[in-house]
C-alpha positions in Angstrom: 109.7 70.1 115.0 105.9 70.5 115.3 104.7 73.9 114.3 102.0 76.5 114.5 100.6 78.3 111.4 99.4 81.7 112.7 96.4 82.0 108.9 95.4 85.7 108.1 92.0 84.8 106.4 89.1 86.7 104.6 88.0 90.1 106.3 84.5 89.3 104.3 84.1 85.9 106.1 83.5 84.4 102.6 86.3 81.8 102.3 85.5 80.4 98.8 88.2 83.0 97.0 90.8 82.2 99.7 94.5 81.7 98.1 95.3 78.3 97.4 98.3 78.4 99.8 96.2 78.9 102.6 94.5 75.7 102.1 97.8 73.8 101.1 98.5 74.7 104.6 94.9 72.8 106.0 95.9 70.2 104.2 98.9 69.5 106.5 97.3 70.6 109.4 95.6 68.2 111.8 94.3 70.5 114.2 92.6 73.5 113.3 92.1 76.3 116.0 89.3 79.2 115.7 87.4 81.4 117.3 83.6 80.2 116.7 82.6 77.2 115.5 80.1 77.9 112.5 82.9 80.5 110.8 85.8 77.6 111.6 83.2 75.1 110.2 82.8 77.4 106.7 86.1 78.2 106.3 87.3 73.9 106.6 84.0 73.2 103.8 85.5 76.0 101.4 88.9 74.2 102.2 87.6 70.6 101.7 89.3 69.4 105.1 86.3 69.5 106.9 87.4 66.0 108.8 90.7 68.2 110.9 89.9 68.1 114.5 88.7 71.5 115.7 88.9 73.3 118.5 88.0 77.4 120.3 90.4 79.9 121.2 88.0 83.0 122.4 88.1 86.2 124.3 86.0 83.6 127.0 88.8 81.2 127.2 90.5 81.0 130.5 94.5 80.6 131.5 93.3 76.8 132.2 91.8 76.5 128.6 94.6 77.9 126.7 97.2 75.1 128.4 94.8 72.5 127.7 94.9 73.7 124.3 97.9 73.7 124.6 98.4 70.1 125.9 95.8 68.9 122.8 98.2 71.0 120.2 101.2 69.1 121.6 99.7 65.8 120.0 100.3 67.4 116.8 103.0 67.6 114.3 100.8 70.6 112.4 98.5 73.1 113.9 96.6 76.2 112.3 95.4 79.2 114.0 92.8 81.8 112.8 90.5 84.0 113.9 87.0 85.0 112.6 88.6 87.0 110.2 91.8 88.8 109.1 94.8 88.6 111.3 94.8 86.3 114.7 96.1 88.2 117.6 96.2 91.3 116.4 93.2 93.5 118.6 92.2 89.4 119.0 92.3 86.8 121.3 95.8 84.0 120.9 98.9 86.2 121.2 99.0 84.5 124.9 98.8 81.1 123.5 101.0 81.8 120.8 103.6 82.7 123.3 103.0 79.7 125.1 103.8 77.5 121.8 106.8 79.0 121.5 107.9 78.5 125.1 106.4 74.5 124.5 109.3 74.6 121.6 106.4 75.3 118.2 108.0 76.5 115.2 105.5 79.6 115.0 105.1 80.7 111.4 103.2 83.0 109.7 100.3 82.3 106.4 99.7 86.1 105.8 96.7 87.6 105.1 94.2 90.5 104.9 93.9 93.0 107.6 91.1 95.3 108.2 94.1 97.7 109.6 95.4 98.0 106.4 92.4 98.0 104.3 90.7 100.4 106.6 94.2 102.8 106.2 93.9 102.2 102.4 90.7 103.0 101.5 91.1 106.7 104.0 93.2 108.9 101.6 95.1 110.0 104.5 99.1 109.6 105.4 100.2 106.4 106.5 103.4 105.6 106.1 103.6 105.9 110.1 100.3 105.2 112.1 99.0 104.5 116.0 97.1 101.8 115.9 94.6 102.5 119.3 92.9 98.9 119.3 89.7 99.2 121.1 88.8 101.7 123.8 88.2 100.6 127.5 84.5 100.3 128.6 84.7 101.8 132.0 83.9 105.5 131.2 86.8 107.1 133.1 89.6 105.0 131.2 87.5 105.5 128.4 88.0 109.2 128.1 91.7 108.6 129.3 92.0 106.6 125.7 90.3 109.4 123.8 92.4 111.8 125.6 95.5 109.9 124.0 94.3 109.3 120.4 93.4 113.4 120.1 97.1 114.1 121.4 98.6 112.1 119.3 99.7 113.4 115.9 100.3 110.1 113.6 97.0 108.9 111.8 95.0 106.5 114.7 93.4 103.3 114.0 90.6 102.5 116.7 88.4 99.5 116.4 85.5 98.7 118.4 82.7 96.9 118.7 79.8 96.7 115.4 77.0 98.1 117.6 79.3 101.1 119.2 79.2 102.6 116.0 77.1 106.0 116.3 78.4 106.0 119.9 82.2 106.4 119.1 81.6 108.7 116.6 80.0 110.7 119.0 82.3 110.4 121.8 85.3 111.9 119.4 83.4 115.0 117.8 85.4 116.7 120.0 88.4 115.7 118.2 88.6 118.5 115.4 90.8 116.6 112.6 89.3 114.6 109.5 88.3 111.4 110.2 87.1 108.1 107.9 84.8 105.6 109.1 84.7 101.9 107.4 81.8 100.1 107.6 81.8 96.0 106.1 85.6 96.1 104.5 86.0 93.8 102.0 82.1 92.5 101.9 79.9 94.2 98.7 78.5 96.4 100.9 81.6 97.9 101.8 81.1 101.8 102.9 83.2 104.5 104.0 82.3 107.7 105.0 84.9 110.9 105.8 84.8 113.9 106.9 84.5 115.6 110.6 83.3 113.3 113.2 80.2 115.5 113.5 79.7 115.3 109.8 79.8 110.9 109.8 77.7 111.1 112.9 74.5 112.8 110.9 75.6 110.8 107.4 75.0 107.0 109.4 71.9 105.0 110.3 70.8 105.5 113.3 71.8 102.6 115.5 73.8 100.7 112.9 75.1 97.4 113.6 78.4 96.4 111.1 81.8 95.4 111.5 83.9 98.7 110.9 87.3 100.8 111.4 87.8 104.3 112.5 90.5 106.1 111.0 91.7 110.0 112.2 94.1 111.8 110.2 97.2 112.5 111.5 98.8 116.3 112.2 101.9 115.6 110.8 104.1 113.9 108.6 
């Protein structure tokens, strides 16, 4: 049966201290599938497979793209699937495609790996045995405000993402939300940084038009 690893890899982007099971399963793998072609490129030198054929899955990629994708994977006993970093599919592009190999007949399995979920929710200091995870707001600014609506109402600890150079404008947009908050910049890189404290109090405490990678995380009201 021809199957698709779904490969959680480094949050950091530095694939040199990835576990050696993950490249026991490039090793098998004849197609590799990524989303950019100079991190998919790093990730097969650190892995010593840099000869696997390659090719893009993307927030660009079209219906018509992922079947053709879909059509190359089908040439292949073993395929691999990750995305620039942590967990494919998850607030990233494939789960479409993935659904689409297991319709095609793929044995779909999983290569765990880091999340920056998880890490963000770790590193907090707030309850999280039971979370919302809010993924990344809408940019229109009337749905936007709907989402913001929804993460203050909800009482579970929320996860929002979004994009690196949104940074001082989300934590902005949810000073009106009155509950602590913890904001992750770089997880798992050595300039990892989190500040906490009330939106208003993160929004004076980081640069002024900062551009990293990061994780918002508001405490929940209850337990």
């Amino acid at each position: 049966m021809k199957t698709l690893y779904i490969a959680g890899t480094s949050i950091s982007g530095d694939y040199s201290g990835s576990p050696a099971y993950l490249f026991e399963v490039v090793e098998k793998c004849t197609l590799v599938i990524g989303e950019d072609k100079k991190n998919l490129g790093r990730m097969l030198a650190a892995s010593g497979f840099r000869d696997r054929e390659q090719m893009l899955l993307n927030e660009h990629s079209l219906d018509r793209d992922k079947d053709f994708l879909l059509e190359i994977a089908m040439g292949h006993e073993n395929v691999l699937l990750m995305s620039d970093s942590g967990t494919p599919c998850v607030a990233d592009p494939g789960y479409d495609f993935v659904n689409k190999a297991w319709e095609a007949g793929f044995n779909v399995i999983s290569v765990p790996g880091p999340s920056s979920i998880t890490a963000a929710l770790s590193v907090s200091g707030y309850f999280s045995e039971r979370f919302y995870f809010a993924g990344f707001p809408p940019k229109d600014v009337v749905l936007r405000k709907k989402f913001l609506d929804r993460v203050m109402n909800n009482k579970d600890t929320v996860v929002v993402f979004e994009r690196p150079y949104h940074a001082n404008q989300l934590i902005e947009e949810v000073s009106f939300i009155s509950r602590p908050m913890s904001m992750s910049f770089n997880l798992g890189m050595p300039d990892e940084i989190t500040y906490r404290g009330t939106a208003k109090e993160i929004a004076a405490a980081i640069p002024e038009k900062v551009k990293k990678p990061f994780v918002l995380v508001i405490a929940g009201t209850s337990r």
